[in-house]
LOTIDO-375152 format. One record per residue (C-alpha): x, y, z; residue in one letter; residue number from 1; chain. Coordinates in steps of 0.001 Angstrom, whole numbers, always signed. Each point is the difference from the previous one (the first is absolute). Example, Ala and Ser with C-alpha at 12.3 -4.5 7.8 and 13.67 -1.06 7.14 Angstrom:
% residues 2
{r {+12300,-4500,+7800},a,1,A};
{r {+1370,+3440,-660},s,2,A};
***
This chain:
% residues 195
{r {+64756,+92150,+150400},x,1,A};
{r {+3620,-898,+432},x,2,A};
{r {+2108,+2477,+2864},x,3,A};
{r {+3732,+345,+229},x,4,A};
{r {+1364,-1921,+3132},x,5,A};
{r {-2800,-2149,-246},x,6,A};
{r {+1372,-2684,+691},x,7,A};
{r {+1062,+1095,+3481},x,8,A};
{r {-2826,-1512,+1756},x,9,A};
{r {+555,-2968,+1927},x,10,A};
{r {-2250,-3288,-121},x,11,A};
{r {-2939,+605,+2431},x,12,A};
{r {-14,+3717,-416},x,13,A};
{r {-2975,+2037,-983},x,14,A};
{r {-1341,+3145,-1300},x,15,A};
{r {-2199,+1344,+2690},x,16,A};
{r {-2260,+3431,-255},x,17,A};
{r {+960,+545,+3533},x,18,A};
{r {+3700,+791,-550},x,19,A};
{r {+1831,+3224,+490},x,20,A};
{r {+487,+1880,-2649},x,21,A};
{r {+3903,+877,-189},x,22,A};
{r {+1888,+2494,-2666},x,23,A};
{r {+461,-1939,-2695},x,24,A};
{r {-2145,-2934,+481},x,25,A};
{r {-3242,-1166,-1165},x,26,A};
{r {-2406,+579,+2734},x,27,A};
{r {-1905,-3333,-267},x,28,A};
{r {+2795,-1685,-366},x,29,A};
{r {+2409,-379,+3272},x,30,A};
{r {+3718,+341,-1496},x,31,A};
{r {-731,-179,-3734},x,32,A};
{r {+1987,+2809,-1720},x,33,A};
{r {-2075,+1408,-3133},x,34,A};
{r {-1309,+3655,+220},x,35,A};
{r {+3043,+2444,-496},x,36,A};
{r {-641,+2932,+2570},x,37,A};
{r {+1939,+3541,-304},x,38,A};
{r {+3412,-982,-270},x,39,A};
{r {-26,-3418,-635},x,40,A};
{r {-1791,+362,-3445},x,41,A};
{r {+3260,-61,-2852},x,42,A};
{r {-2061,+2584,-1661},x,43,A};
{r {-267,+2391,+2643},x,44,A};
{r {+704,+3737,-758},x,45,A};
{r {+574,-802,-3568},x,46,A};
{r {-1699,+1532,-3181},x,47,A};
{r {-538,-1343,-3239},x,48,A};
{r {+1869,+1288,-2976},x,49,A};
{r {-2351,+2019,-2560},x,50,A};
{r {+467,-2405,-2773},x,51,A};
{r {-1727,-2762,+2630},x,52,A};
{r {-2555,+2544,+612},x,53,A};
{r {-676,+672,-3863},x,54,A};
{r {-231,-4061,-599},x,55,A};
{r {-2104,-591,+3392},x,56,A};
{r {-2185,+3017,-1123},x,57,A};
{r {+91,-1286,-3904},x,58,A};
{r {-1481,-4099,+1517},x,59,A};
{r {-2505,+1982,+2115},x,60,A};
{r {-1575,+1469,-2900},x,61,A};
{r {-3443,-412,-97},x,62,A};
{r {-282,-1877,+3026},x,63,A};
{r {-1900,+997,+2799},x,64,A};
{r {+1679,+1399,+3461},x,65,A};
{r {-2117,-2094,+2472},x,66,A};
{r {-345,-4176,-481},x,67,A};
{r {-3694,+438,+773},x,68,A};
{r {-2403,+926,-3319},x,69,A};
{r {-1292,+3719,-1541},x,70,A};
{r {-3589,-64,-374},x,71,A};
{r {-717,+2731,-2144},x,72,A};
{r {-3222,+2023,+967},x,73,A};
{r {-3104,-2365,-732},x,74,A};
{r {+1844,-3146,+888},x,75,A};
{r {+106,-1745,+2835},x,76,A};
{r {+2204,-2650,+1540},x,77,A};
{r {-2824,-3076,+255},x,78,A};
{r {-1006,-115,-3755},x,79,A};
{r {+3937,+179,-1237},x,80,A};
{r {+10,+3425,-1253},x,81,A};
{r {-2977,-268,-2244},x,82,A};
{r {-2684,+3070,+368},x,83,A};
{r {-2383,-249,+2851},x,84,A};
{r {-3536,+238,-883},x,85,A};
{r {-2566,+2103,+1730},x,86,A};
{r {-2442,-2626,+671},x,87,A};
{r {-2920,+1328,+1775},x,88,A};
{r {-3739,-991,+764},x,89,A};
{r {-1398,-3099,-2568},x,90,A};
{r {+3431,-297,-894},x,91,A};
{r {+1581,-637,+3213},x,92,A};
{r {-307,-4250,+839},x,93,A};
{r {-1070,+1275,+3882},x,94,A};
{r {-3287,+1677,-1582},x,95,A};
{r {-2751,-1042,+1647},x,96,A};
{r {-2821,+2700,-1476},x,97,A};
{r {+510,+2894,+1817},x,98,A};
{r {-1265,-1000,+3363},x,99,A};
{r {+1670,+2127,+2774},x,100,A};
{r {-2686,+1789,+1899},x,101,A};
{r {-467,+3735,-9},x,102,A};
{r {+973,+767,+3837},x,103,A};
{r {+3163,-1667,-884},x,104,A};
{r {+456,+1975,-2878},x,105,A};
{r {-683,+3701,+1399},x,106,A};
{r {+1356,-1170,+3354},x,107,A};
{r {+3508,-515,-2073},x,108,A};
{r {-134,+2979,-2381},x,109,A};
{r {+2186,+2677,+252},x,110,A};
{r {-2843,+2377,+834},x,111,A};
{r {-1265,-1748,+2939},x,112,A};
{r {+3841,-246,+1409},x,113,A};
{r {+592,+3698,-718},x,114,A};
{r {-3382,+570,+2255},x,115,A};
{r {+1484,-2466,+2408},x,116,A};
{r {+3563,+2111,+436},x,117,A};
{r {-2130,+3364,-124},x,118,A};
{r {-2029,-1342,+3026},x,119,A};
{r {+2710,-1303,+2254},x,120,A};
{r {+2188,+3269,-844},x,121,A};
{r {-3184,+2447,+1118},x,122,A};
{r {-153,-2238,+3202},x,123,A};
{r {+3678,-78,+197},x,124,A};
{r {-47,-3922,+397},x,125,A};
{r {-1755,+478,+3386},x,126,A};
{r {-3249,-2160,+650},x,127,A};
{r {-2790,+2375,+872},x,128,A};
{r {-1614,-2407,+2515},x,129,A};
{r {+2824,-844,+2281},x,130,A};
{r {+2955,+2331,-775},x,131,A};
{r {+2856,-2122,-554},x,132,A};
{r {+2159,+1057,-2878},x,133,A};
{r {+1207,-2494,-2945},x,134,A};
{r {-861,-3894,+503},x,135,A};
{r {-2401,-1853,-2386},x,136,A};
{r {-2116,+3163,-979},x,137,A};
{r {-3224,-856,-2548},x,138,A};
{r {-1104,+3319,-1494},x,139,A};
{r {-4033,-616,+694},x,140,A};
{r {-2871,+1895,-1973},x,141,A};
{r {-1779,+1466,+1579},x,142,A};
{r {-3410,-355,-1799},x,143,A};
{r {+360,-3827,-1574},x,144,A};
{r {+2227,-699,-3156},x,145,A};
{r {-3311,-2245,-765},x,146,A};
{r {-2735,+1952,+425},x,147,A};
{r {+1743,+3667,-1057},x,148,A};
{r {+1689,-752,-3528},x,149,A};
{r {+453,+3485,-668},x,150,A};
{r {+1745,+879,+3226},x,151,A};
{r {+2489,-2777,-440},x,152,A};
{r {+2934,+2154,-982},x,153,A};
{r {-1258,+3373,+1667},x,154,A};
{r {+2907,+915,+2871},x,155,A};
{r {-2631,+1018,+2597},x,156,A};
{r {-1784,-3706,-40},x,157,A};
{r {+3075,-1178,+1720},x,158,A};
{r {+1687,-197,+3332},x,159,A};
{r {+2820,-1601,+1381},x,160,A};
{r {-611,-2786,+2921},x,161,A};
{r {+2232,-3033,+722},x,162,A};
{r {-310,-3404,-464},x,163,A};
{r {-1299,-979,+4103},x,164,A};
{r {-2339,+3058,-114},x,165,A};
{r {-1398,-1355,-3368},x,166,A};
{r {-875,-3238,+1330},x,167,A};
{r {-973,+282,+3536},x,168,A};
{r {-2333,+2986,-558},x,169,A};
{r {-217,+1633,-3813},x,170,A};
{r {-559,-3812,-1854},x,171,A};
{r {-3918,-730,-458},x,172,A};
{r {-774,+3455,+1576},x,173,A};
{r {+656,+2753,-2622},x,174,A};
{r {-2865,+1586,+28},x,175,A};
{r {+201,+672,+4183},x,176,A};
{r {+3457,+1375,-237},x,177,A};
{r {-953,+2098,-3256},x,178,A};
{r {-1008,+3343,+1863},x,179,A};
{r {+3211,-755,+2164},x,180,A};
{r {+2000,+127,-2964},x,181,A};
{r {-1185,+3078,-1525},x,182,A};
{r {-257,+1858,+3069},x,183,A};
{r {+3674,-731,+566},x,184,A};
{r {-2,+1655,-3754},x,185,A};
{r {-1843,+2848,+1170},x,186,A};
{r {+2614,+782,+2913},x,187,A};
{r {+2760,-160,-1862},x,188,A};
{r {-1469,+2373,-2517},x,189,A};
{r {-353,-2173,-2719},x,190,A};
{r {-3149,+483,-2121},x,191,A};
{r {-1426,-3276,-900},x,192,A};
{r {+76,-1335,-3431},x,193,A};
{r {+2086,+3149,-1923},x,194,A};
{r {+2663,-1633,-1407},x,195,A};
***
């Protein structure tokens, strides 16, 4: 890219990043003249004429306003405009046979997060062994997600406790802390397993 006044720089001088920018001057460039600022530019405060407007507007026909590429809808930018398949299941080369396990699969549904948000909200993101408010909160059922599959999305089945209280005293011990649970239900007047 070729700069007027150029050739001002002397033999052992360099461009350096670190330079200060100054009106007029290229800032990585210490002393070379080449961006026009404000009123240095010849064109500033001029207009074009409307017949260069008509014969800019008349090239730019057809042409599109940014340099990047339209995708239309359908298209995308990896497969060069051509229409993006909806390759799912057998079709997809990652297939392996359906294998992801159930828990993951209800533990990731929508239903199961909606139950989640409904818990924590009830509780208002308190743990109900300890008291503190917010942190790592787990929303725990109260009678097991294993052993109860028809109480897995019920509201009442769950309470809030956080992520310590879990696993110093609730982990391996459900069924000890289960009365605990839904007697803290009971005090807080919520009837246990209405939705």
């Amino acid at each position: 890219m070729n700069f007027p006044n150029s050739g001002q720089f002397q033999k052992g001088e360099h461009c350096s990043p670190s330079t200060e920018f100054k009106k007029g001057h290229i800032p990585w460039c210490k002393g070379m003249k080449g961006l026009y600022s404000g009123s240095d530019n010849p064109f500033y405060g001029k207009k074009h004429s409307k017949e260069t407007k008509r014969t800019l507007r008349e090239a730019l026909k057809g042409k599109s306003n940014s340099p990047k590429t339209e995708f239309q809808k359908g298209q995308s930018p990896w497969n060069k405009g051509k229409k993006q398949l909806n390759i799912s299941k057998e079709k997809h080369w990652n297939w392996q046979g359906g294998i992801t396990k159930l828990n993951h699969k209800i533990r990731t549904s929508l239903e199961y997060k909606k139950w989640r948000k409904n818990i924590f909200t009830r509780d208002d993101f308190t743990c109900q062994i300890c008291g503190r408010r917010g942190g790592e909160l787990r929303a725990n059922h109260i009678k097991k997600f294993v052993d109860y599959p028809e109480l897995r999305f019920v509201k009442n089945n769950g309470i809030t406790i956080c992520r310590d209280c879990d696993i110093r005293w609730v982990l391996y011990h459900e069924k000890e802390w289960e009365s605990y649970f839904l007697f803290n239900l009971l005090t807080r007047q919520i009837s246990q397993y209405s939705d």
